[in-house]
TORKOLNU-28584 format. One record per atom (N, C-alpha, C, CB): atom name; z, y, x; residue in three letters. Coordinates in steps of 0.02 Angstrom, whole numbers, plus 32768, in hexadecimal, padded with zeros to 4 digits. Glycine has a CB too. Layout:
% TORKOLNU-28584
  at     z     y     x   aa
  CA     Z     Y     X  ALA
...
END
This chain:
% TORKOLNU-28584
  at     z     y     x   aa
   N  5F63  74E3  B21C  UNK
  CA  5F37  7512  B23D  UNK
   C  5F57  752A  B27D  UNK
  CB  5F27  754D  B20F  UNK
   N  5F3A  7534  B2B1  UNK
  CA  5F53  7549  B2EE  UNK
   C  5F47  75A1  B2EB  UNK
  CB  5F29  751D  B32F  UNK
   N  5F73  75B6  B31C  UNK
  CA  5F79  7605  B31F  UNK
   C  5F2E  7625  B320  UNK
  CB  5FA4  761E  B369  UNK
   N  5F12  7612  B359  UNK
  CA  5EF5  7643  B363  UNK
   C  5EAC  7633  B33F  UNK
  CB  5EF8  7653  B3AC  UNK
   N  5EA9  75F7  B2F1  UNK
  CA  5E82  7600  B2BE  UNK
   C  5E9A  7616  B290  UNK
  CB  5E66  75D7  B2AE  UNK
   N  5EE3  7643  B28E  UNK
  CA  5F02  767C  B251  UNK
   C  5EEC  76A6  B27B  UNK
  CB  5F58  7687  B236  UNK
   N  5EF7  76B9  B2B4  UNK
  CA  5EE0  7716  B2C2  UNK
   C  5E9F  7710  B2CA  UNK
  CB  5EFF  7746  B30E  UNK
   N  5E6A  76D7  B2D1  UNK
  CA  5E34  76EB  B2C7  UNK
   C  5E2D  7705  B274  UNK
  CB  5E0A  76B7  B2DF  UNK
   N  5E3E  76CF  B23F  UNK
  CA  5E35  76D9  B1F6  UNK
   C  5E65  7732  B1E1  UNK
  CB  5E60  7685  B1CB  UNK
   N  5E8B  773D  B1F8  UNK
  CA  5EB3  777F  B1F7  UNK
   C  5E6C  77B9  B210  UNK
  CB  5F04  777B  B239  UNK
   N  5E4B  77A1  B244  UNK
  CA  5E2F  77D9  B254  UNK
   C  5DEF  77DF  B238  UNK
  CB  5E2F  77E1  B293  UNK
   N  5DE1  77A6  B223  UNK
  CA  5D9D  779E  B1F1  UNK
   C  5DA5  77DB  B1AA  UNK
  CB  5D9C  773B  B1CB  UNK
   N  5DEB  77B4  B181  UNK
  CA  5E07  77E9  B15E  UNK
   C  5E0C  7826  B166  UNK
  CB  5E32  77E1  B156  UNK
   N  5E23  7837  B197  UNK
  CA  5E3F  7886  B1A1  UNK
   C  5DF4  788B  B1B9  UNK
  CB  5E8C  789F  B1E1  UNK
   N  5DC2  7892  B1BA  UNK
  CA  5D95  7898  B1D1  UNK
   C  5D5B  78B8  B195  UNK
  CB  5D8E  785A  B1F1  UNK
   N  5D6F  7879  B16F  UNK
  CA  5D43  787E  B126  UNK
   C  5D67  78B7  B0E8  UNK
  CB  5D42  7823  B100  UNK
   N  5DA6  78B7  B109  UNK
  CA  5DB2  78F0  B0E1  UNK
   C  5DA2  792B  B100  UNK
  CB  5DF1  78F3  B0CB  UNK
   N  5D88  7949  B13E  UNK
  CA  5D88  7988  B148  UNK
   C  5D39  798B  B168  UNK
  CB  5DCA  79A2  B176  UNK
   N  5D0B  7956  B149  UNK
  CA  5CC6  796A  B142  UNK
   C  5CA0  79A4  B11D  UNK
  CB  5CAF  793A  B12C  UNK
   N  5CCC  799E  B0D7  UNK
  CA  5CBA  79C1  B0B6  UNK
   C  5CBB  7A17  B0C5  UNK
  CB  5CD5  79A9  B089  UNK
   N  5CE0  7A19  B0E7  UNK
  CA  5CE0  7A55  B0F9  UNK
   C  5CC6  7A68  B140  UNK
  CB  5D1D  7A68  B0EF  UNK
   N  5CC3  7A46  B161  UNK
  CA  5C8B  7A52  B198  UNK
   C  5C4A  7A62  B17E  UNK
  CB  5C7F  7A15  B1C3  UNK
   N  5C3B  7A39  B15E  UNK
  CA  5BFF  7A46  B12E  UNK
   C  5BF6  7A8B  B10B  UNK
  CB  5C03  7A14  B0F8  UNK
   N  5C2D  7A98  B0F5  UNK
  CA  5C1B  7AD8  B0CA  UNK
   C  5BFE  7B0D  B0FB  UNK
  CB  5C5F  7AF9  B0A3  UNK
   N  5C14  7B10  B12D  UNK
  CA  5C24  7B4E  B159  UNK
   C  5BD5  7B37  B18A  UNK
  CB  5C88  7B4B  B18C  UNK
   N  5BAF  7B08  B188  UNK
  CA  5B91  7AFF  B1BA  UNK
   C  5B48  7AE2  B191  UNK
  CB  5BBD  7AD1  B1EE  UNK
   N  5B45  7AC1  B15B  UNK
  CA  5AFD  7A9A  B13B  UNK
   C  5AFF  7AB5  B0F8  UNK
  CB  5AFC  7A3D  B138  UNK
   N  5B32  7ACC  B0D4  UNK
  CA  5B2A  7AD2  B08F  UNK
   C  5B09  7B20  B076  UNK
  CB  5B75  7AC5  B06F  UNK
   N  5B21  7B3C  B0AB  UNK
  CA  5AEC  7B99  B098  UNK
   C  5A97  7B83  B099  UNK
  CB  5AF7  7BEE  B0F7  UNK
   N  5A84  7B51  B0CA  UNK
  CA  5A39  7B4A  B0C9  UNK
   C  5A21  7B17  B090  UNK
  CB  5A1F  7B2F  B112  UNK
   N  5A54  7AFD  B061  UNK
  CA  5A3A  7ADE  B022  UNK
   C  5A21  7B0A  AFFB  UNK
  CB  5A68  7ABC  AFFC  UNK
   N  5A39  7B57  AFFF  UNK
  CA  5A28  7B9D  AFC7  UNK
   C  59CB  7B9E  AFD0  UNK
  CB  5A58  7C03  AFF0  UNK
   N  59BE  7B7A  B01B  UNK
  CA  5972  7BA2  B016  UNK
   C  5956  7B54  B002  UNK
  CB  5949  7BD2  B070  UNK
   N  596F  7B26  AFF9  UNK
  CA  595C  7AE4  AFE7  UNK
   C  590B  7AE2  AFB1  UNK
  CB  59A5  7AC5  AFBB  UNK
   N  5907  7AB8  AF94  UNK
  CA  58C0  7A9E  AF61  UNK
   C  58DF  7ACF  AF2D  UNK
  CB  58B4  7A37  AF40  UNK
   N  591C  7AC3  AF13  UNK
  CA  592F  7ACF  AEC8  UNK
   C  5953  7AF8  AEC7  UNK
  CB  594A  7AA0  AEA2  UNK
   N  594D  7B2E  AF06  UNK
  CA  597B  7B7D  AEF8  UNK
   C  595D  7BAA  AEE8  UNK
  CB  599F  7B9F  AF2E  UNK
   N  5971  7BEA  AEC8  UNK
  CA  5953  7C04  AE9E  UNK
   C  594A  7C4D  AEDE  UNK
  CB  597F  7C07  AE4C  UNK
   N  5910  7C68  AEDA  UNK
  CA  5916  7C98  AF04  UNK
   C  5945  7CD7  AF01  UNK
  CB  58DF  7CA9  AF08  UNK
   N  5946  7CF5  AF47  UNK
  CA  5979  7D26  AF4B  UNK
   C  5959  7D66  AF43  UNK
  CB  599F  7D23  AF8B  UNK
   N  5985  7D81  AF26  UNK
  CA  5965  7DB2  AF07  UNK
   C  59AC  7DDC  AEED  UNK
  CB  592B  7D94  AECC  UNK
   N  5998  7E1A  AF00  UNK
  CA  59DF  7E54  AEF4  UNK
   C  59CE  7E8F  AEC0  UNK
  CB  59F4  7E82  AF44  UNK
   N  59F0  7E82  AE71  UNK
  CA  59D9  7EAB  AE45  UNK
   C  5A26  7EF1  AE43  UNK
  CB  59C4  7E74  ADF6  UNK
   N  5A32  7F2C  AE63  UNK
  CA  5A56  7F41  AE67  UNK
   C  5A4D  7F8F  AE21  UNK
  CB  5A5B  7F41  AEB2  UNK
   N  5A7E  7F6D  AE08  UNK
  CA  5A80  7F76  ADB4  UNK
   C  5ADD  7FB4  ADB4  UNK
  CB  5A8C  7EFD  AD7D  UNK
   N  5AD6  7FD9  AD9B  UNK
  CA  5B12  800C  ADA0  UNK
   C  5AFC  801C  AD43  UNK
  CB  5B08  805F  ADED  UNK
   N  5B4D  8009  AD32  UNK
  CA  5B48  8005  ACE1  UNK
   C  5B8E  804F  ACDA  UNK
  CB  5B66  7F99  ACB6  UNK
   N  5B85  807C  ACCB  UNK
  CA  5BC8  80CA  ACC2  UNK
   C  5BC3  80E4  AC7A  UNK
  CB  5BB2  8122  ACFE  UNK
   N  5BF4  80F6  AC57  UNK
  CA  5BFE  8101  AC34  UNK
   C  5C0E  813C  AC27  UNK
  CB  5C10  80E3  AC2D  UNK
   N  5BDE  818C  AC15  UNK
  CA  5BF4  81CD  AC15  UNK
   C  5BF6  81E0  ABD4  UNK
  CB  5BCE  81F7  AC3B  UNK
   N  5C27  8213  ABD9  UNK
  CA  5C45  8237  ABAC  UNK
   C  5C37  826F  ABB6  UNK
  CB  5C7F  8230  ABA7  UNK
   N  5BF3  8299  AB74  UNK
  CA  5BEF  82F5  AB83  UNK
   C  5C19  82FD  AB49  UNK
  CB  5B97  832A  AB7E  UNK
   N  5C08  8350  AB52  UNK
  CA  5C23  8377  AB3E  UNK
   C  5BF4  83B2  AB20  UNK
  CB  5C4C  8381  AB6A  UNK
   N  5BF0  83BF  AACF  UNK
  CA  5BB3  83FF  AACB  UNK
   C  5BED  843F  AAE0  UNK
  CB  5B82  840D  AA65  UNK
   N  5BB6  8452  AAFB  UNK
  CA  5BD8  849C  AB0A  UNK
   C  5B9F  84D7  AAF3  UNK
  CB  5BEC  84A5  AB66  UNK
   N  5B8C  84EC  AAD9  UNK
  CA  5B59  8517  AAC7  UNK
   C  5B1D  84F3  AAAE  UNK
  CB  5B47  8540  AAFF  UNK
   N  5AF5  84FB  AACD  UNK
  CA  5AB1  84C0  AABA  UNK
   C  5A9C  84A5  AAE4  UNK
  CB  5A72  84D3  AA9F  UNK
   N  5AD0  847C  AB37  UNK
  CA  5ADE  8455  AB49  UNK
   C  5B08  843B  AB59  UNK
  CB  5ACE  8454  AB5B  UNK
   N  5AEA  83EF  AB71  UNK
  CA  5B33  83BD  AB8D  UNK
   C  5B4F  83BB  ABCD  UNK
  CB  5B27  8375  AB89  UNK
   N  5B92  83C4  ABB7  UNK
  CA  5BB8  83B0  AC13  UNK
   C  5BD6  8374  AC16  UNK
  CB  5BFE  83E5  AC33  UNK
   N  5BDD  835D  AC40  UNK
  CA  5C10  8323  AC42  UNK
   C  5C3C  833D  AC49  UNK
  CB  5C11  82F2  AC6C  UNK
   N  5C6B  8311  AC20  UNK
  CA  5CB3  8330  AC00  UNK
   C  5CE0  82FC  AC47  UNK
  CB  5CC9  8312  AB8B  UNK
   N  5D1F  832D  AC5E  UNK
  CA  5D3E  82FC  AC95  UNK
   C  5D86  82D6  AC57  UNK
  CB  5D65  833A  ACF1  UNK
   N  5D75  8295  AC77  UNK
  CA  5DB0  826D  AC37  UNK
   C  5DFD  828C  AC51  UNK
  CB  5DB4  81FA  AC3F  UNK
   N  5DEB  82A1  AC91  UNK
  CA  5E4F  82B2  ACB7  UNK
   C  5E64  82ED  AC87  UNK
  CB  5E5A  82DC  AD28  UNK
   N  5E40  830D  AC58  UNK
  CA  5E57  832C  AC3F  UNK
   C  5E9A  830F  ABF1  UNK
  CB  5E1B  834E  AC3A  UNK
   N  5E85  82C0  ABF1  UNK
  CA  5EA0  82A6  ABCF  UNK
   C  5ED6  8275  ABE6  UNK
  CB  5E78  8295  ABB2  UNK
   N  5ECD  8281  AC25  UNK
  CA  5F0C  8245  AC53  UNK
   C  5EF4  8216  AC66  UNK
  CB  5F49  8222  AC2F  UNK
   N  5E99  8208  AC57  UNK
  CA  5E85  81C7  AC60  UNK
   C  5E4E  81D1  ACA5  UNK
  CB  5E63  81A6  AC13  UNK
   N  5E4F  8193  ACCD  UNK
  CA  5E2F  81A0  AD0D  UNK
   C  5DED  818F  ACE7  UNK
  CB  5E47  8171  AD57  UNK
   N  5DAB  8192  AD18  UNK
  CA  5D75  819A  AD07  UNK
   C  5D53  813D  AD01  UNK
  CB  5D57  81D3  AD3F  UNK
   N  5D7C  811E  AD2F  UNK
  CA  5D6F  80ED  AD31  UNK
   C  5D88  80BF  ACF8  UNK
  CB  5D7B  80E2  AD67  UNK
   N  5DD4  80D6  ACE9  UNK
  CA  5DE8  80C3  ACC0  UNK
   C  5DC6  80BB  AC7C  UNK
  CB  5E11  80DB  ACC5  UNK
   N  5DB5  80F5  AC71  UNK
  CA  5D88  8113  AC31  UNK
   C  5D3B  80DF  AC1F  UNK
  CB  5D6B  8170  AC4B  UNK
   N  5D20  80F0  AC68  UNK
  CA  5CEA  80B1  AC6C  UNK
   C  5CFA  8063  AC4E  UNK
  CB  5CDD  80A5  ACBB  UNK
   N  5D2B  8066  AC66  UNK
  CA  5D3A  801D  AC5F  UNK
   C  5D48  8013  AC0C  UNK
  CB  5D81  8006  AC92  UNK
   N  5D76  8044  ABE8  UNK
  CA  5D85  8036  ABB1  UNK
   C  5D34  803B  AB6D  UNK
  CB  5DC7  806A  ABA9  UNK
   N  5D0F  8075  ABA0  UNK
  CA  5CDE  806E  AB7B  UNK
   C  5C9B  8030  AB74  UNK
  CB  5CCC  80A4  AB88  UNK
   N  5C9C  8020  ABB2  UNK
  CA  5C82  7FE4  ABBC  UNK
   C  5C89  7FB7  AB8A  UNK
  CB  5C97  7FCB  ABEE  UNK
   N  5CD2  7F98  AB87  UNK
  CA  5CED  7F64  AB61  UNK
   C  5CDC  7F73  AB22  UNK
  CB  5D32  7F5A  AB69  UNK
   N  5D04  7FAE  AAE8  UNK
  CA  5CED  7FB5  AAB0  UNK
   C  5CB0  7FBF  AAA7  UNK
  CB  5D06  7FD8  AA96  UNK
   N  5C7F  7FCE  AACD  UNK
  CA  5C31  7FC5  AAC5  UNK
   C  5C14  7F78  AAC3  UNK
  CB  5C0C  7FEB  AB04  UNK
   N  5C24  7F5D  AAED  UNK
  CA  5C03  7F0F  AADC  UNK
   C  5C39  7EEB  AAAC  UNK
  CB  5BF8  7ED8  AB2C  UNK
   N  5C76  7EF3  AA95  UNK
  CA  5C86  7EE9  AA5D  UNK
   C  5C7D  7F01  AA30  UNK
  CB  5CAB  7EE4  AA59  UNK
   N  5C48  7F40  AA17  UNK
  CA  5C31  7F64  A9DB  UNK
   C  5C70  7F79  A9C9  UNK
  CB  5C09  7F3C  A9A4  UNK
   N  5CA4  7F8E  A9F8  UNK
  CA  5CD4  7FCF  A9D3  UNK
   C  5CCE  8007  A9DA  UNK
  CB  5D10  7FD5  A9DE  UNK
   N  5CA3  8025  A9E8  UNK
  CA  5C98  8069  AA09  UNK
   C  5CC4  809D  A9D2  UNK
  CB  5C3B  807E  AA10  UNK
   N  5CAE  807F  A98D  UNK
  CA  5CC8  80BF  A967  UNK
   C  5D2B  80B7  A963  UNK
  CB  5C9B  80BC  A907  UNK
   N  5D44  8080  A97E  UNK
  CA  5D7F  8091  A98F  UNK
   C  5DB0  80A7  A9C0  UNK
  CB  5D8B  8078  A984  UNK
   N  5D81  80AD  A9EB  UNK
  CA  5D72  80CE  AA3F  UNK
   C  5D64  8110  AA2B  UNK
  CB  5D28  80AB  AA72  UNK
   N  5D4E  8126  AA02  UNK
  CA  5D34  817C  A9EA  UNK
   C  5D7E  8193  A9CB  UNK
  CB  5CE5  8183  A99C  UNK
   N  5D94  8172  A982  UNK
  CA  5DCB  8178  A973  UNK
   C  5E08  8182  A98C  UNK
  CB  5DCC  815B  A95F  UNK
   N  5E0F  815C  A9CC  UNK
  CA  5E3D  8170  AA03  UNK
   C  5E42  81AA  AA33  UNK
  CB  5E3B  8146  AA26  UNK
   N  5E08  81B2  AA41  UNK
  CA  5DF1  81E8  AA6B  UNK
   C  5DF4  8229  AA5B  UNK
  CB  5DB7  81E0  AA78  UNK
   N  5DE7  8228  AA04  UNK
  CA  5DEE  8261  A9C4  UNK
   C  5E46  827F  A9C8  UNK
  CB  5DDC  822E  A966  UNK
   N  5E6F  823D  A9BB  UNK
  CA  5E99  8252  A9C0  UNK
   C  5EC2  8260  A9F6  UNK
  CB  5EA7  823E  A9A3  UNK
   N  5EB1  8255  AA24  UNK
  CA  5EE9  8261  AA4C  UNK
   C  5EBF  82A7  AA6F  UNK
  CB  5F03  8219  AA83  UNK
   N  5E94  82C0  AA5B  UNK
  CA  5E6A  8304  AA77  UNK
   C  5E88  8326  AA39  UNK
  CB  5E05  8303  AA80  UNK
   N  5E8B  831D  A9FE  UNK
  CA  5EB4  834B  A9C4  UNK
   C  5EEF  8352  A9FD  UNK
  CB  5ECE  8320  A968  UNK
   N  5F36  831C  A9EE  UNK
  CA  5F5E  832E  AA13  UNK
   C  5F62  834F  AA40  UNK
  CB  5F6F  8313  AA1D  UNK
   N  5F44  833B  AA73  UNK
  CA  5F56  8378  AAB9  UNK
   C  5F29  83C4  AAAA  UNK
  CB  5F30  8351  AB18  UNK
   N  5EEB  83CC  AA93  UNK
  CA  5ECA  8407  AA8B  UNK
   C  5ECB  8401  AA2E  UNK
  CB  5E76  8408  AAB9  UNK
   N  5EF7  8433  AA0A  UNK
  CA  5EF7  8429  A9C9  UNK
   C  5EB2  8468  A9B5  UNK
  CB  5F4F  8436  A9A6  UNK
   N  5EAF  848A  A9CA  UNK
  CA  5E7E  84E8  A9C3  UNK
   C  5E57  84D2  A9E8  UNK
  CB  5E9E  8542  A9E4  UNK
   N  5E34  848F  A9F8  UNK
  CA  5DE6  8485  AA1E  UNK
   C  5DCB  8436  AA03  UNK
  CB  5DEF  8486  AA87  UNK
   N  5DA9  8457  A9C5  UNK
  CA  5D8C  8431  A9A4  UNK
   C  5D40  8417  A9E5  UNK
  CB  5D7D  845C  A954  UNK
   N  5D29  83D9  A9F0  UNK
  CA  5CF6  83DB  AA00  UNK
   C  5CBE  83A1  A9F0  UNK
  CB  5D02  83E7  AA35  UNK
   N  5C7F  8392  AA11  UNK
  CA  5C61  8360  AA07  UNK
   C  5C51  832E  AA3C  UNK
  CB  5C33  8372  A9EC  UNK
   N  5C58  82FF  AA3F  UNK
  CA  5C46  82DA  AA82  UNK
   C  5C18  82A4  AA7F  UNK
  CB  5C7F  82BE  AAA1  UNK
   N  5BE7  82A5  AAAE  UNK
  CA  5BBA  826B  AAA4  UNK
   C  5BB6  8246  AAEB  UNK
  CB  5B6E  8284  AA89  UNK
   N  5BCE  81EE  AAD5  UNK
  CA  5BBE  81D8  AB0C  UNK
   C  5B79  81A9  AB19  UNK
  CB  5BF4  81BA  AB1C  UNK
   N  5B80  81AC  AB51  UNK
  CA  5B3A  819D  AB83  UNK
   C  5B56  814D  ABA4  UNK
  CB  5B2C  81EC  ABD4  UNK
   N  5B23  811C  AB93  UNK
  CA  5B31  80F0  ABBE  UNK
   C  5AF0  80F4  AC06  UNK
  CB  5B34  80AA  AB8E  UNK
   N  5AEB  80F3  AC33  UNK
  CA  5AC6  8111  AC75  UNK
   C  5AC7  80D2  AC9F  UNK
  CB  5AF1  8157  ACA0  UNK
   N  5A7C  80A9  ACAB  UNK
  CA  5A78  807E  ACCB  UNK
   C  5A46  8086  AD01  UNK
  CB  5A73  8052  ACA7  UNK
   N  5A63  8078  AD52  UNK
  CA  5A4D  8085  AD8C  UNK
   C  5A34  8048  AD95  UNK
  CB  5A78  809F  ADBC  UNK
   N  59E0  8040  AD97  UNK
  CA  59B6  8000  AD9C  UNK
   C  5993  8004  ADD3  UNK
  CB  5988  7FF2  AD65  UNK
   N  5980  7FF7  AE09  UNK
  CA  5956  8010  AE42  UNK
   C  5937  8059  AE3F  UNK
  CB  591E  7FE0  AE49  UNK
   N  5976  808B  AE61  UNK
  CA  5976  80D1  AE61  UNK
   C  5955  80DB  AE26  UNK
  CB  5957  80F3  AE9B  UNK
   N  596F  80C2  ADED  UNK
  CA  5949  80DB  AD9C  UNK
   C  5975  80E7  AD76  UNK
  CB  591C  80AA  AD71  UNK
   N  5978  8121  AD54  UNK
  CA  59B1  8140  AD29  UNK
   C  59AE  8133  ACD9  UNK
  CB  59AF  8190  AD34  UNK
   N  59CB  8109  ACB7  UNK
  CA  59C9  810A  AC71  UNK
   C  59F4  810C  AC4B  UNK
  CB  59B2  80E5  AC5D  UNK
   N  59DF  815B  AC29  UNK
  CA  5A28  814E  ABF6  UNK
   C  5A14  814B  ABA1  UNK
  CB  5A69  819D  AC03  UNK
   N  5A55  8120  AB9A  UNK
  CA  5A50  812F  AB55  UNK
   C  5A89  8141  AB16  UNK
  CB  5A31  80FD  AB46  UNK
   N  5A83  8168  AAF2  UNK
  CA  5AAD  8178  AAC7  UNK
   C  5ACC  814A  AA8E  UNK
  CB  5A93  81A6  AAB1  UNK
   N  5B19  8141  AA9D  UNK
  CA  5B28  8104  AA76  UNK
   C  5B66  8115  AA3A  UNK
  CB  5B42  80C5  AAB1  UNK
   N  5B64  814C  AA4B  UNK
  CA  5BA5  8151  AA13  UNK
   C  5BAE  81B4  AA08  UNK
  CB  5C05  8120  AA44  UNK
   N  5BB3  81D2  A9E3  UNK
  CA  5BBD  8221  A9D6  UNK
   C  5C18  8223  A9BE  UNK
  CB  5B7C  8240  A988  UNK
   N  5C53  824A  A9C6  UNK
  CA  5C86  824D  A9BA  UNK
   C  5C88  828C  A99C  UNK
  CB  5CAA  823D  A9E9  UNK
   N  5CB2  82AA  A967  UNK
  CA  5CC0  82DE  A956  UNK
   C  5D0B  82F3  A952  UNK
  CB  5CA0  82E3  A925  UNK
   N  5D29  8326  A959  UNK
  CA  5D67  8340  A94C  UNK
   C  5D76  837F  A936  UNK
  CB  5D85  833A  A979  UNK
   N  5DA0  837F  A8EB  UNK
  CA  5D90  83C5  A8BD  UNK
   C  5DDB  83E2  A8D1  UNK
  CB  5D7F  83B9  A855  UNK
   N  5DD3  8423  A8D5  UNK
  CA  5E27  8460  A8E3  UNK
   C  5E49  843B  A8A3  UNK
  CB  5E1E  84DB  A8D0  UNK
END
């Protein structure tokens, strides 16, 4: 083979390897509106996890920092034991370590799972906790 039919075949190569990405950046976003893409469409869905508190003969939301735990944090743990159906060992925890730090404040807590669906508020009650002096 003579030279300059390797740097043509070299540049054929190096060529064919960095199509693919020309492509991405330039033809492959307009495949989304193609025959067989599914339309666009933005379902903005907010899934929170609250924690009241009875206080008389209503509810407050109870703040978790009272327990060391951030709010997000809390979300998150409740989240998880909810779609794993642990909730009642998520209560058990929560029981105790509210005995420990407050031993003389027995209380009740009910949480709220609260879903933000197109400016639509839904909550629902998924679990009741108790804690005796």
């Amino acid at each position: 083979m003579k030279v300059s039919q390797k740097k043509w075949l070299v540049g054929i190569f190096l060529s064919l390897i960095w199509l693919p990405f020309i492509f991405l950046t330039d033809l492959y976003p307009f495949l989304r509106f193609g025959m067989f893409a599914e339309p666009v469409s933005q379902q903005a869905t907010k899934e929170i996890f609250v924690l009241y508190v009875e206080k008389g003969s209503r509810l407050e939301k109870y703040d978790t920092y009272f327990w060391g735990i951030d709010e997000s944090v809390f979300n998150y743990l409740a989240r998880k034991y909810y779609y794993q159906k642990r909730l009642d060992f998520l209560g058990k925890n929560l029981c105790n370590a509210h005995q420990k730090l407050y031993p003389q404040s027995p209380q009740r807590w009910f949480l709220y799972r609260e879903i933000f669906q197109n400016n639509h508020l839904q909550k629902e009650l998924v679990a009741t906790y108790e804690t005796q002096p």
